[in-house]
C-alpha positions in Angstrom: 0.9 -21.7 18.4 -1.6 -20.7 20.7 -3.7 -23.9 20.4 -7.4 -23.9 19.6 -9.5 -21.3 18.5 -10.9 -21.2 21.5 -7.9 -20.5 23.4 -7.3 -17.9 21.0 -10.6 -16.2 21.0 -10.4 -16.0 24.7 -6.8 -14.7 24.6 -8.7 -11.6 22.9 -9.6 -9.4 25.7 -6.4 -9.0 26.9 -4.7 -8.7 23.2 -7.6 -5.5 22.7 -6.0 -4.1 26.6 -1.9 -4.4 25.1 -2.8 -3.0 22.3 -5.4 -0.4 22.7 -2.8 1.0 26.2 0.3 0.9 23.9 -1.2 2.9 20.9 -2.8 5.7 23.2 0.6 6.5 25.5 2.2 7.0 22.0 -0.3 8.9 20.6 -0.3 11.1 24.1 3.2 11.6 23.7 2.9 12.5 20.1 0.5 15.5 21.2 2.7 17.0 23.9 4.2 19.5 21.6 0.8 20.2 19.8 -1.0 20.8 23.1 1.9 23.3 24.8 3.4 24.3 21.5 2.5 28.1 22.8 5.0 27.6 25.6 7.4 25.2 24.0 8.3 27.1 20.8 9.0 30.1 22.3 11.4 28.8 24.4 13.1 27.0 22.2 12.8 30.2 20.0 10.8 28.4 16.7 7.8 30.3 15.1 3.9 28.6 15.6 4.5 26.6 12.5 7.1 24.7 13.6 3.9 22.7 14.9 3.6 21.6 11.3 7.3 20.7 11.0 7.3 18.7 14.0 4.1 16.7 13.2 5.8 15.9 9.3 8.7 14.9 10.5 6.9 12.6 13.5 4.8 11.2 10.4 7.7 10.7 8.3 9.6 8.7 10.3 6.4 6.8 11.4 6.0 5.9 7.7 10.0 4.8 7.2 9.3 2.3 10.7 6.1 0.9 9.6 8.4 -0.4 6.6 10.2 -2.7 8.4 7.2 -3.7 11.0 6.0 -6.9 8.9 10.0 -8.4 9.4 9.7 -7.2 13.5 6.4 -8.4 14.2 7.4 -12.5 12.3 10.8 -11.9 14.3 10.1 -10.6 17.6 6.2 -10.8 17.9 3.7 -8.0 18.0 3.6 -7.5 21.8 7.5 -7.2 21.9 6.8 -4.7 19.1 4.2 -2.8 21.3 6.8 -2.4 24.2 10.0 -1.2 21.4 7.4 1.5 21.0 6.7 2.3 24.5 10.4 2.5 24.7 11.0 4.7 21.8 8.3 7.0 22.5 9.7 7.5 26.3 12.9 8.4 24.6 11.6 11.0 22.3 9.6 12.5 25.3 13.1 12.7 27.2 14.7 14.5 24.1 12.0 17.5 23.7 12.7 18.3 27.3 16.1 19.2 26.3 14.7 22.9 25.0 16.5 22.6 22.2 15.7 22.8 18.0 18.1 19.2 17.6 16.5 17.9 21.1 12.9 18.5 19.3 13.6 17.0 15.9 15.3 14.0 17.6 12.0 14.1 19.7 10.0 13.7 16.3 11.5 10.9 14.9 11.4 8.8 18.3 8.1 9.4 18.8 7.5 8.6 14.8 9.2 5.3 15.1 7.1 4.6 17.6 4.1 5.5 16.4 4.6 3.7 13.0 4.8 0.2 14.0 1.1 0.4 15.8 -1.3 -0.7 13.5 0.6 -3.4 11.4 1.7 -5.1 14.7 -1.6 -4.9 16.3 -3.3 -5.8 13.0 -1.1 -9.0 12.7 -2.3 -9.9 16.5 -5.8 -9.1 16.6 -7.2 -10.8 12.9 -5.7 -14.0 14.1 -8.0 -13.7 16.9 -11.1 -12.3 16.1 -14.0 -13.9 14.5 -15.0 -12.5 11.3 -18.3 -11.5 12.2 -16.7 -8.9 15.0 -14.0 -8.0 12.7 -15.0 -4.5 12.5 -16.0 -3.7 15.9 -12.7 -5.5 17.4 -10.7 -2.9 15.5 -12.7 0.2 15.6 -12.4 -0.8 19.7 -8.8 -1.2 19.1 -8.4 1.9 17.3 -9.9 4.0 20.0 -6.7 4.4 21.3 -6.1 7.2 19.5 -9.0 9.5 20.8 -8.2 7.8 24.2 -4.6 9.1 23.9 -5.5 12.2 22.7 -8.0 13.1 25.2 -5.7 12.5 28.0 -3.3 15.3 26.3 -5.3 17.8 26.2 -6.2 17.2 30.1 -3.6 15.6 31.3 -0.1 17.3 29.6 -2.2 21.4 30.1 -2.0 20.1 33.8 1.3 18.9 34.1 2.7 22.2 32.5 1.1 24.2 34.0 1.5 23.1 37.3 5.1 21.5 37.4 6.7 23.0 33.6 6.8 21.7 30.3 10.1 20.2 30.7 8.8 18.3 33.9 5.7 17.0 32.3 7.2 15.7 29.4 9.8 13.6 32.0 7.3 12.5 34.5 5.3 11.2 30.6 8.1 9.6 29.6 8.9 7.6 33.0 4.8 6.6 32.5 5.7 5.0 28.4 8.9 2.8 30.7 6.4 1.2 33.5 4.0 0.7 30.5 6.6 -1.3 28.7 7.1 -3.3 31.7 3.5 -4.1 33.0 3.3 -5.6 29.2 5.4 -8.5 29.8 3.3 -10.6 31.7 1.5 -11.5 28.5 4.0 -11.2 26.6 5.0 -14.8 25.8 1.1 -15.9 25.2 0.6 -13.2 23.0 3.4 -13.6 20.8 3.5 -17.1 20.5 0.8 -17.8 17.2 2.8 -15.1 15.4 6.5 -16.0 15.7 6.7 -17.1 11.5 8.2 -15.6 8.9 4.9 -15.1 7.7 4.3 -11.0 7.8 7.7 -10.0 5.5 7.3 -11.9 2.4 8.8 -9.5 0.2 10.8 -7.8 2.8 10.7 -4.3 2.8 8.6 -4.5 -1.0 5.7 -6.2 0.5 4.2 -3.2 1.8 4.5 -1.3 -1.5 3.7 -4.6 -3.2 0.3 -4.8 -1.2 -1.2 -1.4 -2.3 0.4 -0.9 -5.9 -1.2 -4.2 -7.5 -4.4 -1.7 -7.7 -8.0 -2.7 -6.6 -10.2 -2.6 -3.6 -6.5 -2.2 -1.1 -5.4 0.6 -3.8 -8.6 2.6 -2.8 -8.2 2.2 0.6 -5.0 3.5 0.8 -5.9 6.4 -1.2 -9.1 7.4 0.7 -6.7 6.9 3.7 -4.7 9.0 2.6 -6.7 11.7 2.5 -8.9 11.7 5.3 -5.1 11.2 6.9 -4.4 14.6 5.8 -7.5 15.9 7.9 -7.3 13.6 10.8 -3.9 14.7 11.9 -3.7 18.4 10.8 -6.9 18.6 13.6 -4.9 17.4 15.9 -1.8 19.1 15.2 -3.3 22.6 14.5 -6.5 22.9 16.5 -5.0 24.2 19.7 -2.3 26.1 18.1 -5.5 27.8 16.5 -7.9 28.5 19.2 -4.6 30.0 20.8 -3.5 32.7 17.8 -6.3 33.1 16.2 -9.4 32.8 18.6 -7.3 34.1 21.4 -8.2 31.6 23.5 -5.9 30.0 26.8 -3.9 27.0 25.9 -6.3 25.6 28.9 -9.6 26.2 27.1 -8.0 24.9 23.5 -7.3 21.7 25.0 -10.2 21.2 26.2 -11.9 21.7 22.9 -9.4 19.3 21.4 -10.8 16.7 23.9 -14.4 16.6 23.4 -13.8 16.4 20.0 -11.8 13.2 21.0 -14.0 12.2 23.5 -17.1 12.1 20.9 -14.2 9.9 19.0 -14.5 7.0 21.3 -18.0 6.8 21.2 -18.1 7.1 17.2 -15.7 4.5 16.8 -17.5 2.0 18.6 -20.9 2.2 16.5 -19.4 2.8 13.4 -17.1 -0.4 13.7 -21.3 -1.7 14.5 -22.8 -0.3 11.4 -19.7 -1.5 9.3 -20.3 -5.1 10.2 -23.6 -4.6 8.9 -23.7 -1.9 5.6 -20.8 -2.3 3.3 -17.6 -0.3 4.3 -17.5 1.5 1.5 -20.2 3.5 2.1 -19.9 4.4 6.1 -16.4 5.6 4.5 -18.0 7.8 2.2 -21.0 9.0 4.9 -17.8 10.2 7.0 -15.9 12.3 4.3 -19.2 14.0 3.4 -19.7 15.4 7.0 -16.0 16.2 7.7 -16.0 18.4 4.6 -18.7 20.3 5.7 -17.0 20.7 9.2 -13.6 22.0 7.6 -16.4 24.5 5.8 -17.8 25.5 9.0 -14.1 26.0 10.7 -13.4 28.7 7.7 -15.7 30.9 9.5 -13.6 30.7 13.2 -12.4 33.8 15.1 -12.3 36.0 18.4 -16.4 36.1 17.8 -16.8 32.5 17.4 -19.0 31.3 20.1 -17.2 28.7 22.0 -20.3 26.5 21.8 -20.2 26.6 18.3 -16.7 25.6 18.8 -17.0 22.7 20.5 -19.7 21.2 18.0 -17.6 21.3 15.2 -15.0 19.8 17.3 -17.1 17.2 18.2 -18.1 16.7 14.4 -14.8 16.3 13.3 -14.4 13.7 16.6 -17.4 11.8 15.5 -16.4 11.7 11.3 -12.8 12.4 11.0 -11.4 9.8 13.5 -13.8 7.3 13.0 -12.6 5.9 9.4 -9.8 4.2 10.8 -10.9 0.7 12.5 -13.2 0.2 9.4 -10.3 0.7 7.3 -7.6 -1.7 9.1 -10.5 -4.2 9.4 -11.3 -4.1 5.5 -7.3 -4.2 5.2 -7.1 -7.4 7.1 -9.9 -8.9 5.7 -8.5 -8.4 1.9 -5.2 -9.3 2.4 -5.9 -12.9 4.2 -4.0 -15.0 6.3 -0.4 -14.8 6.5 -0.1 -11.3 4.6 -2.1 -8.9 7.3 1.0 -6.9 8.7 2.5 -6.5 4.7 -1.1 -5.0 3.7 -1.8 -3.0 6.5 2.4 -1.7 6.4 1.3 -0.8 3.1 -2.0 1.3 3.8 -0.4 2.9 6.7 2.2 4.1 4.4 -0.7 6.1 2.5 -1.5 7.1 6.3 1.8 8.8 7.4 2.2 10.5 3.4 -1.3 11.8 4.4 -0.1 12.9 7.8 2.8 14.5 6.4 1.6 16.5 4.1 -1.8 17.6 5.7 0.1 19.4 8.3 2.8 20.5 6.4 0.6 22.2 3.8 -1.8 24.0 6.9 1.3 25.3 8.3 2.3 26.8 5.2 -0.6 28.1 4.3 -1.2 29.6 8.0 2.5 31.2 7.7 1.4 32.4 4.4 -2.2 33.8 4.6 -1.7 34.8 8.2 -5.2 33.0 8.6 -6.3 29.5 8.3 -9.3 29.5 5.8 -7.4 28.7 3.0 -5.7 25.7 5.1 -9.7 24.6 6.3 -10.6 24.8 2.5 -8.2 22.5 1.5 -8.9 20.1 4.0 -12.6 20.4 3.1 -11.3 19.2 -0.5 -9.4 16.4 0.6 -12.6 15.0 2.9 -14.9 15.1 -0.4 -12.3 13.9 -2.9 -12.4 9.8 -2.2 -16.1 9.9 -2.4 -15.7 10.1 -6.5 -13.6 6.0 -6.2 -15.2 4.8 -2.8 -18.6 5.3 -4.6 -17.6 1.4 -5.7 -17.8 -0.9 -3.0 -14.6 -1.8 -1.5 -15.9 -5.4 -0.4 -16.9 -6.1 -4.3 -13.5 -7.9 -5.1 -9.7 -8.4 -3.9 
């Protein structure tokens, strides 16, 4: 154990910096293909909505490894978790620079076994050391990591394509993800040590299922997840890729659109994880999926004419709303599930993540292939924001 709570309250800091590093590299490397999609795909000769297959299959296989996370993180500790998915991310990164179709499927599930393990592990780590009364905000801090990482692909991988290749970016990335694994080690050890029990599997690989399916407040969680899942991750996936074929803008320009919405992101998460430890969860859930389905509205309207101010408001809507559910939702999950059971309940709600994640994109990318537009894919979304406000309406904190 780690001692006092004291000496684990002080450990925090640095459990927020392993965490919050580890979870945006992966998310950066699952964007690379998103971002330069427009000079990937042709090359490897794959139509635009192999975006959507990509992202699915990254998802999916994020959903089979957050499985298996409860049993990794008792065995092997969260922080050794973190750097297997610095590892595993650097690999995927090394196999989409092959330019081949097998090179970028591989390059999906890599990068989806790495990004599955993220929030379980860090969940596991962080509840043990935060007091209740930060619970939220620690979290929604933590969970910036994915407008951090995203940010810095839309800046950072347009640059390094267009200045060295795609094929040289996504190397000189994946060398990054190794040294990241390494600098980790130092805390490795002090870290891990409070959570090396079998106290995260229970079940084994049930537990996760077990957590969601008994029904009540975690049930609704998981399904509101779910959906705003669907919208979260199909913006990411499809925004450039959008701005590119339909708006005719430069891959340069749709990046950078991607990245203020991001950018708002950071800022959103950290006062919303502030009003939520102060107004019942529930309802700052509900606040959000109102304004995101009005932003998939506006986007129904987006073309050659659109203004590119206009543009970058509604991407920093969807920044501010529809990626700043997910520290409120981990932190509701930890608190629910109590001591001992953290990295089985949050598995669990993350599994209702990555089904969301696969399917959001999935079903935009057919509906882009089949409309030759996306309104009908933006209406959807706008469906699936609005649809958990008819079962959030009860407050998630009202039982367990």
């Amino acid at each position: 154990m780690t001692g006092t709570p004291e000496a684990e309250t002080a450990l925090l800091r640095p459990a927020i910096g392993v965490t919050l590093g580890a979870q945006a590299l992966v998310v950066l490397s699952s964007l690379v293909l998103p971002v330069t999609a427009a000079l990937v795909l042709p090359a490897i000769g794959l139509p635009k909505a192999a975006v959507g297959w990509y992202a699915s299959l990254l998802f999916g296989a994020g959903a089979v490894s957050t499985l298996v996370t409860p049993q990794l993180v008792a065995a092997l500790g969260p922080v050794r978790v973190h750097q297997a998915m610095l590892a595993s991310a650097a690999a995927g990164l090394l196999a989409l620079a092959l330019a081949h179709p097998l090179g970028l499927a591989v390059s999906a599930l890599l990068v989806g076994m790495a990004y599955g393990p993220a929030n379980p592990a860090s969940s596991a780590l962080l509840s043990r050391l935060s007091p209740p009364r930060l619970r939220n905000r620690v979290f929604s801090i933590k969970q910036v990591a994915v407008p951090v990482g995203g940010a810095s692909a839309g800046v950072l991988v347009p640059l390094l394509a267009g200045g060295f290749g795609w094929q040289a970016a996504c190397l000189g990335l994946s060398l990054l993800l190794a040294l990241a694994a390494l600098a980790v080690q130092p805390w490795r050890w002090r870290l891990d040590a409070g959570s090396l029990a079998p106290g995260g599997g229970g079940a084994g690989l049930l537990a996760p299922f077990a957590a969601v399916l008994r029904g009540g407040p975690t049930m609704r969680l998981g399904l509101a997840s779910l959906c705003y899942a669907c919208v979260q991750f199909t913006f990411s996936a499809f925004l450039a890729t959008v701005l590119v074929t339909v708006a005719g803008w430069s891959i340069a320009a749709a990046g950078l659109a991607l990245t203020i919405g991001l950018l708002v992101s950071i800022a959103a998460r950290l006062l919303l994880g502030w009003v939520a430890d102060r107004v019942a969860p529930a309802v700052v859930l509900c606040g959000l999926g109102a304004v995101v389905g009005l932003a998939c509205l506006a986007c129904t309207g987006l073309g050659p004419a659109t203004p590119v101010w206009l543009v970058w408001l509604v991407s920093g809507v969807f920044g501010f709303a529809a990626f700043g559910w997910n520290g409120i939702c981990l932190a509701e999950t930890a608190r629910l599930a109590g001591p001992g059971k953290v990295a089985a309940a949050t598995s669990g709600v993350m599994m209702m993540i990555y089904i969301g994640a696969c399917l959001g994109p999935a079903l935009f990318g057919a509906l882009l292939s089949g409309t030759g537009g996306p309104v009908a894919g933006f209406l959807m979304l706008a469906g699936l924001a609005l649809a958990p406000l008819a079962w959030l309406r009860i407050p998630v904190a009202a039982g367990k």
